[in-house]
Wavefront OBJ file of the C-alpha trace (Angstrom):
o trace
v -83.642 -0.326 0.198
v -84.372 -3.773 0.754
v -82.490 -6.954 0.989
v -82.969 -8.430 -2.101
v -82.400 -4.828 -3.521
v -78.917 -4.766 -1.605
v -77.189 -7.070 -2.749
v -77.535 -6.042 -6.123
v -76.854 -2.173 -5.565
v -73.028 -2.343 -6.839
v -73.877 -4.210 -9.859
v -73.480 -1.694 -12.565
v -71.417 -2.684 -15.259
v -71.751 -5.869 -18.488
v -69.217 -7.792 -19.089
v -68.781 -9.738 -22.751
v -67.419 -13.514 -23.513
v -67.134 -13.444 -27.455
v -65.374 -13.143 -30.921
v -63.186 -10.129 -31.272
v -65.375 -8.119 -33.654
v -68.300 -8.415 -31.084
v -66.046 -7.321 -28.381
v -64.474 -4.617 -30.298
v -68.074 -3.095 -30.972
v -69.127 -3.131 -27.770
v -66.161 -1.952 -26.416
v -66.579 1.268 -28.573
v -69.910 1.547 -27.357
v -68.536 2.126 -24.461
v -69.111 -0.858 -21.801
v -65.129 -1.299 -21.485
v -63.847 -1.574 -17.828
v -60.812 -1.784 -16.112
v -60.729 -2.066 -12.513
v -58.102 0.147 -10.939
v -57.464 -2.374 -7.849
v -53.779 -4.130 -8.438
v -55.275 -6.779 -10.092
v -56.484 -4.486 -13.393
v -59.656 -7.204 -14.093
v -60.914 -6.637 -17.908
v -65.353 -7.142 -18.186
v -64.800 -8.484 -21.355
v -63.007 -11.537 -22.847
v -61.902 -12.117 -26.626
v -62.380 -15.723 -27.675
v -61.008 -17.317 -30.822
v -60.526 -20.616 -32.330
v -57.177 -21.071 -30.405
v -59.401 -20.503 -26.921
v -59.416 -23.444 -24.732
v -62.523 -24.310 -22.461
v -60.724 -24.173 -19.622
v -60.104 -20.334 -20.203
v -63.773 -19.519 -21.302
v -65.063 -21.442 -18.524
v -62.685 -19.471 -15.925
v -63.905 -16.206 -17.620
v -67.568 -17.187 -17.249
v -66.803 -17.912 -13.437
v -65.473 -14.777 -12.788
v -67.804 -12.762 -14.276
v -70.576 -14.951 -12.963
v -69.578 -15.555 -9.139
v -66.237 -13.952 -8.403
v -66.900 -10.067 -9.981
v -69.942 -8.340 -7.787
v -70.131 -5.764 -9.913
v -71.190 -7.361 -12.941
v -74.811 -6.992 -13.556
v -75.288 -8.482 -17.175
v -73.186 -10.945 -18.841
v -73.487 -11.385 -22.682
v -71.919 -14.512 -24.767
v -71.374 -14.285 -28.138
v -73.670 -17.113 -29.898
v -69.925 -18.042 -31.935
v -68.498 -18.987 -28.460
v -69.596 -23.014 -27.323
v -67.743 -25.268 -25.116
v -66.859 -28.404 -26.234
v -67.557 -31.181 -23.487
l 1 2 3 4 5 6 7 8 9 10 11 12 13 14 15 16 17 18 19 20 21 22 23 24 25 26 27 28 29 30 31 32 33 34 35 36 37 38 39 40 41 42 43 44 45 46 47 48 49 50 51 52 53 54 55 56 57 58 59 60 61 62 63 64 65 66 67 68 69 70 71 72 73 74 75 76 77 78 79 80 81 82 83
């Protein structure tokens, strides 16, 4: 395997930022994850008018930098942060 290969090998799972009807589907399609460390981390993250950036923004982080096994990240087109 190579390097660049490596560092990619425990990447296997998506993780969703969006409404809760585009969660909900794709959690019945089956990308839903719990990990069973103490901290029980969710891959997916409801958002709703009542959302604040800060939250969305700390979801995208995670997902982004802190999880290593997130391969894919999809954001609904619904969810925007307001600078």
């Amino acid at each position: 395997m190579s390097a660049s290969t490596q560092a990619y090998k425990d990447r296997q799972f998506l993780a969703v930022i969006g409404d809760e009807d585009s969660v909900t589907g794709l959690l019945l399609a089956g990308i839903g994850h719990v990990t069973d460390d103490g901290e029980k981390k969710k891959n997916f993250f409801v958002v709703d008018g009542k959302t604040e950036n800060d939250a969305i923004e700390r979801a995208f982080e995670e997902y982004t930098t802190t999880r290593k096994d997130i391969a894919v990240l999809l954001i609904n087109q619904h969810v925007c942060i307001l600078s």
